[in-house]
C-alpha positions as CSV (number, residue, x, y, z in Angstrom):
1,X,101.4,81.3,138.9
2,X,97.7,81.4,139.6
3,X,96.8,83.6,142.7
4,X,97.0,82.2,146.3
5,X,99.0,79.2,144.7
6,X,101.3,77.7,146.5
7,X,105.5,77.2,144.8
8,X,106.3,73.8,145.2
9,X,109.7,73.5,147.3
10,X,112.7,72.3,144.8
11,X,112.9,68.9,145.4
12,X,115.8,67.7,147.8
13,X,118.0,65.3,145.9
14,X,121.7,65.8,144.9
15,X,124.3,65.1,142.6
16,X,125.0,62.8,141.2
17,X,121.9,62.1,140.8
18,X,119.7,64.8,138.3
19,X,115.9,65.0,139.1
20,X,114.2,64.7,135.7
21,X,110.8,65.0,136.9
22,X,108.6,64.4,140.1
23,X,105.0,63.5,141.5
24,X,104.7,64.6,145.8
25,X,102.5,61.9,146.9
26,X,102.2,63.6,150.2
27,X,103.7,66.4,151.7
28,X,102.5,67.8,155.6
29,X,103.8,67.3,159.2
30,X,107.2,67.8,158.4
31,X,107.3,64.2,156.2
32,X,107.4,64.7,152.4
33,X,107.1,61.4,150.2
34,X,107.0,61.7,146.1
35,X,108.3,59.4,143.0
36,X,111.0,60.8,141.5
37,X,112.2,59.9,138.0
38,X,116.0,60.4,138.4
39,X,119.1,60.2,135.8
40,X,122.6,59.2,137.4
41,X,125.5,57.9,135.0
42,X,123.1,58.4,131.9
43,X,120.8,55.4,133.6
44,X,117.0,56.6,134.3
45,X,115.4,55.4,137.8
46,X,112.5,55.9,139.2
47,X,112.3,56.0,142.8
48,X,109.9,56.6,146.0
49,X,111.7,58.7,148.7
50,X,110.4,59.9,151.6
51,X,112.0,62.8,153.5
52,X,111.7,64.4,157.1
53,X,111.5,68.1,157.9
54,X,114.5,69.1,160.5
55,X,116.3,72.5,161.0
56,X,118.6,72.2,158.3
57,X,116.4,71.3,155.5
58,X,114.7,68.0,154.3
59,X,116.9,65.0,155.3
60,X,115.7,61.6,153.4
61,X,114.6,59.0,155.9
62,X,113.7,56.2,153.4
63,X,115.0,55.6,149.2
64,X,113.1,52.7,147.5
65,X,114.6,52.4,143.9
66,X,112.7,50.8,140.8
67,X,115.3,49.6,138.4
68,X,113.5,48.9,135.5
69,X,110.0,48.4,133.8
70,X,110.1,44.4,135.0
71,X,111.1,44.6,138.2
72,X,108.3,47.1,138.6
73,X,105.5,44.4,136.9
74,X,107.0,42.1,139.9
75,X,106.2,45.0,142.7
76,X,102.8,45.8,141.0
77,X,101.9,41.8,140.9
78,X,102.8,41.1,144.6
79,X,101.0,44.1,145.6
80,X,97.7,43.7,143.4
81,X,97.6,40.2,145.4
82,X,97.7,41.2,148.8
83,X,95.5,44.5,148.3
84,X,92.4,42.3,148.5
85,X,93.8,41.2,151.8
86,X,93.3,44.4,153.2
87,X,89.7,44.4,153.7
């Protein structure tokens, strides 16, 4: 590890679900959100969790699971139309 960098905190999820790898998409204030790609039951998922700081550890507030490579074109397509909305 380079010097002054910080360790990442192991990520909070359970069995039976096995973290395969991760991506924090923000992390401060006591709120930590990342996408996780998770194995459970030899199926792979990927999904967007988003976790609040209390005195026992990070408790998940929020689980948003993406199934599959299709139902992720749908999410992608519904958002890419109502992103020019935005402005």
């Amino acid at each position: 590890m380079e010097a002054g960098a910080k360790k990442e905190e192991k990520i909070p999820i359970e069995p039976p679900l096995q973290t395969v790898d991760y991506r924090t998409l923000s992390k401060g204030f006591g709120w930590w959100a990342a996408a996780v790609l998770v194995e459970s039951w030899g199926r792979k998922q990927i999904c967007l969790y988003l976790w609040q700081r209390k005195k026992d550890g990070w408790k998940r507030k929020q689980k948003f699971t993406i199934h599959d490579p299709e139902k992720w074109e749908q999410i992608t397509k519904a958002v890419e139309e109502l992103l020019p909305r935005m402005q």
